[in-house]
N, C-alpha and C positions, 0 to 999 in steps of 0.2 A: 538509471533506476537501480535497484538493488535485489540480489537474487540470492536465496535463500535456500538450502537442504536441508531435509527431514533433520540432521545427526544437530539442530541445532538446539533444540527441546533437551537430547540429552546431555549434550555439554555443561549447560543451566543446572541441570538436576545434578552431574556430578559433580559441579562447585559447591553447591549447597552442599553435598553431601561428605564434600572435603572440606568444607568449613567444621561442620560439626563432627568430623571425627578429628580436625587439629583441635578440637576445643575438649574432647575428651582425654586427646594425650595429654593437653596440657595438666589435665586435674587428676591421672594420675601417673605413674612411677614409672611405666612403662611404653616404651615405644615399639613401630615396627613400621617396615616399607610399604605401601600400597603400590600393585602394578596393575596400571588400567592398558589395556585392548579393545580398543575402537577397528571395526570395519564400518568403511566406506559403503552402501550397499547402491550408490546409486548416484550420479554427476547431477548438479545444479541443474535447473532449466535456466537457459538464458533469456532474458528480457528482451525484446528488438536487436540483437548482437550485438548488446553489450553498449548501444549509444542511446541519449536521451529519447525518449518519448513525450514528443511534444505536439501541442494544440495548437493553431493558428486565427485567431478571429479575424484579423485582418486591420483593417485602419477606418473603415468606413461605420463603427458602431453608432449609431442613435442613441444618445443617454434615455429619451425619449421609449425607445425602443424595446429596449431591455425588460421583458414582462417575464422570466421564466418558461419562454418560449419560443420566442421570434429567434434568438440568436444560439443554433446547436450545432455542434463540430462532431464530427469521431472521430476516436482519441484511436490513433494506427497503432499498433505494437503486433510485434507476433511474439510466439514462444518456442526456442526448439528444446525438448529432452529428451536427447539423446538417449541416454541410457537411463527411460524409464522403468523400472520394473512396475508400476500400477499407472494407470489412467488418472486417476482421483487427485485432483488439485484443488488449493485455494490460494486464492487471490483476496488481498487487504491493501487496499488504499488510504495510507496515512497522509497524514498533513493537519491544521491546527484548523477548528472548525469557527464556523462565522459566530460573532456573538447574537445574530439575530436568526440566526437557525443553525441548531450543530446537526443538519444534515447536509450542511451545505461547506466547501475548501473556502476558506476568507485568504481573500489576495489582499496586495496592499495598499486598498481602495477599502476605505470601514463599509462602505455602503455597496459594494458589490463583491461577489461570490462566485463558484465554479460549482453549479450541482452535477452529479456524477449520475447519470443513468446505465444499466444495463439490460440489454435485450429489451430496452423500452420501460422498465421498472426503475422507478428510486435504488441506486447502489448503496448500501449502507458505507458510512465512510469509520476508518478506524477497527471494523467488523471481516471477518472474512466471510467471502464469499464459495460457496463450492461450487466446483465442475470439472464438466471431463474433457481433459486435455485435444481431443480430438473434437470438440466443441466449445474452444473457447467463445465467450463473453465478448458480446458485440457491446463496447463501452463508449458513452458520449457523453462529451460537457455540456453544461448549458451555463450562459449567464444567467444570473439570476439576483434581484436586485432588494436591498432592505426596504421593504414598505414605508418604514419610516424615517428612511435616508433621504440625501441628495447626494446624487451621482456630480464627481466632477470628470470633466474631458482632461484628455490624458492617456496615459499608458498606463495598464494595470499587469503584474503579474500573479501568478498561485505557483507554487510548490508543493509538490505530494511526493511519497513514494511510494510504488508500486511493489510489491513483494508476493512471493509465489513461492508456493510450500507445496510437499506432496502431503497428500491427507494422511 
């Protein structure tokens, strides 16, 4: 999964903003050095140390079965931050959303999905989420299947990523 520090909002804004002062030199007559000074204020959280975090349904699924209910995992990860200086996190889980509901991960099965709950509520997917580090989000898959599909037997997977930012 992928782990993300605060300092990455400003790196974006300083591009931007050495874009448009090379677009001023260029129009006019004069130039001059820009010297940037970035501090570090604070180490990455890592995601489960730094190895995939993954679901296991298993092999015994029921196509049958599959009602956005019967079949829920919890999705294990921890977080260590070390050198937090605030508590205040969020968490955004990407991945490309199902076309029969964008609150739901589409694996590569058109008629079946991974919805994301947290603490027992719908996770928004794509959205971050807030919390405090010392209580992280108890997160769990569900299959969840297109109303207007047919599931075929088989092996299905989802891809997401998990990214964790200080607020």
């Amino acid at each position: 999964m992928t782990k993300v520090t605060r300092t990455a909002r400003p790196v974006l804004s300083l591009l931007t903003g050495l874009s448009l002062l090379s677009g001023a030199a260029q129009a006019g007559t004069s130039s001059d050095t820009l010297t940037v000074n970035v501090t570090v204020i604070a180490e990455p959280c890592t995601i489960n140390g730094g190895s995939p975090v993954q679901v296991n349904f298993g092999d015994d699924i029921l196509t049958t079965g599959v009602d956005g209910g019967s079949y829920i995992r919890d999705v294990d990860y921890n977080l260590a931050c070390p050198d937090a200086t605030n508590d205040d996190l969020k968490m955004t889980i990407s991945g490309p959303s199902a076309g029969f509901d964008p609150t739901v991960l589409q694996g590569d099965q058109p008629a079946l999905g991974i919805k994301l709950l947290s603490d027992g509520s719908p996770m928004p997917l794509n959205q971050p989420l807030n919390f405090n580090r010392n209580t992280p989000p108890h997160v769990q898959a569900v299959l969840v299947k297109d109303p207007a599909g047919t599931l075929v037997a088989g092996p299905m997977a989802v891809s997401a990523t998990m990214i964790v930012e200080y607020q």
